[in-house]
N, C-alpha and C positions, 0 to 999 in steps of 0.2 A: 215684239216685246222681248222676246229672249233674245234676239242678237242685241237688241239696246243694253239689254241687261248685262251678258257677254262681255261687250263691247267697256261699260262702263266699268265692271267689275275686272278687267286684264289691264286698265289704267288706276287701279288703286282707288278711284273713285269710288267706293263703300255705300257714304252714304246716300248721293245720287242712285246706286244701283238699288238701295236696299224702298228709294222712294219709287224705283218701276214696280217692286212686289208688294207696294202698298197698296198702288194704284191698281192691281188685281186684286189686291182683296177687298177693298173698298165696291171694286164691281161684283166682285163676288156676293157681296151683304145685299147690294140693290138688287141681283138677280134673285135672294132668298125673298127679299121684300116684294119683290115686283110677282116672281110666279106661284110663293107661297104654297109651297110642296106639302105641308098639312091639309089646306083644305082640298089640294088635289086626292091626297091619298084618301080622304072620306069619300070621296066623289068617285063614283065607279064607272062613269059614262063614259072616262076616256083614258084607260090605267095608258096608253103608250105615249100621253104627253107627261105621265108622272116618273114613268123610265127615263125619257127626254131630258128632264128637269133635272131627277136627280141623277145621270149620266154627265152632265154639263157641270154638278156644282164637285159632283167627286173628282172631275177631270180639272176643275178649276183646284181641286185640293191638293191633286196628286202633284200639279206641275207649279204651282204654288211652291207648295212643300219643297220639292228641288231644286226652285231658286233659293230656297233659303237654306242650303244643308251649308254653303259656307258660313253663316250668322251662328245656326243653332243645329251642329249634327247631329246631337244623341238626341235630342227631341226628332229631327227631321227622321234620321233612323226608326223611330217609334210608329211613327206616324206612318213611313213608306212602308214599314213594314204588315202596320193593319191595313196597308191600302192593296200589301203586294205585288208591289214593284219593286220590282230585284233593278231594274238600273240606278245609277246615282247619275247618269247625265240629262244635262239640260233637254227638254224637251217641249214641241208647241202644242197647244192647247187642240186636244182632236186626235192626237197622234197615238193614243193607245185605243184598242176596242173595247166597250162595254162588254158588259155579263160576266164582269167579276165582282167576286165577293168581297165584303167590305169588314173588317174584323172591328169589336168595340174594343175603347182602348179608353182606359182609365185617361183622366184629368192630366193633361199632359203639364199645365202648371196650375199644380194643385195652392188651392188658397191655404197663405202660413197666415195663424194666428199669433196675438198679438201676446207675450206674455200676461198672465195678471196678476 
């Protein structure tokens, strides 16, 4: 997925690249939907598939997030930042280690109201 992405984004091809980081986040949603890390965390029977779980959806964030820092840097920057990854280069899914901290991080695009 990152060399296709790589690959498409060093030919100008934009929005082809920007649909390989969809199609991450789209799996991304199904793995929230499919493993449903809520009713994991109630469930005490087996806290190391709830690490597992939410290890897999932070790493899906983090390398997410740095396909997208050419789209959106100062959001992508916000984001790496509560994620604490000091690199900005491409990277595959797996390739950092767990047991890092994850910082909360305000509404990265916060809802504008409508005048009235």
């Amino acid at each position: 997925m990152v060399g296709r992405f790589s690959s498409l984004l060093d030919r100008a091809e934009l929005t082809q690249a920007l649909d390989v980081v969809w199609t991450l986040v789209r799996r991304l949603n199904r793995f929230v939907e499919e493993t449903r890390p809520w009713d994991l965390a109630k469930d005490e029977a087996d806290p190391e598939r709830l690490d597992e779980v939410l290890y897999n959806l932070v790493e899906g964030l983090r390398v997410t997030t740095l396909l997208l820092v050419p789209y959106l840097p100062r959001t992508s920057e916000t984001l790496l930042g509560a994620l604490g990854e000091e690199r900005r280069t491409l990277a595959e899914l797996g390739s950092r280690e767990g047991g890092q901290s994850v910082e909360r991080v305000p509404p990265l695009f916060p809802k504008i109201e409508a005048p009235a």
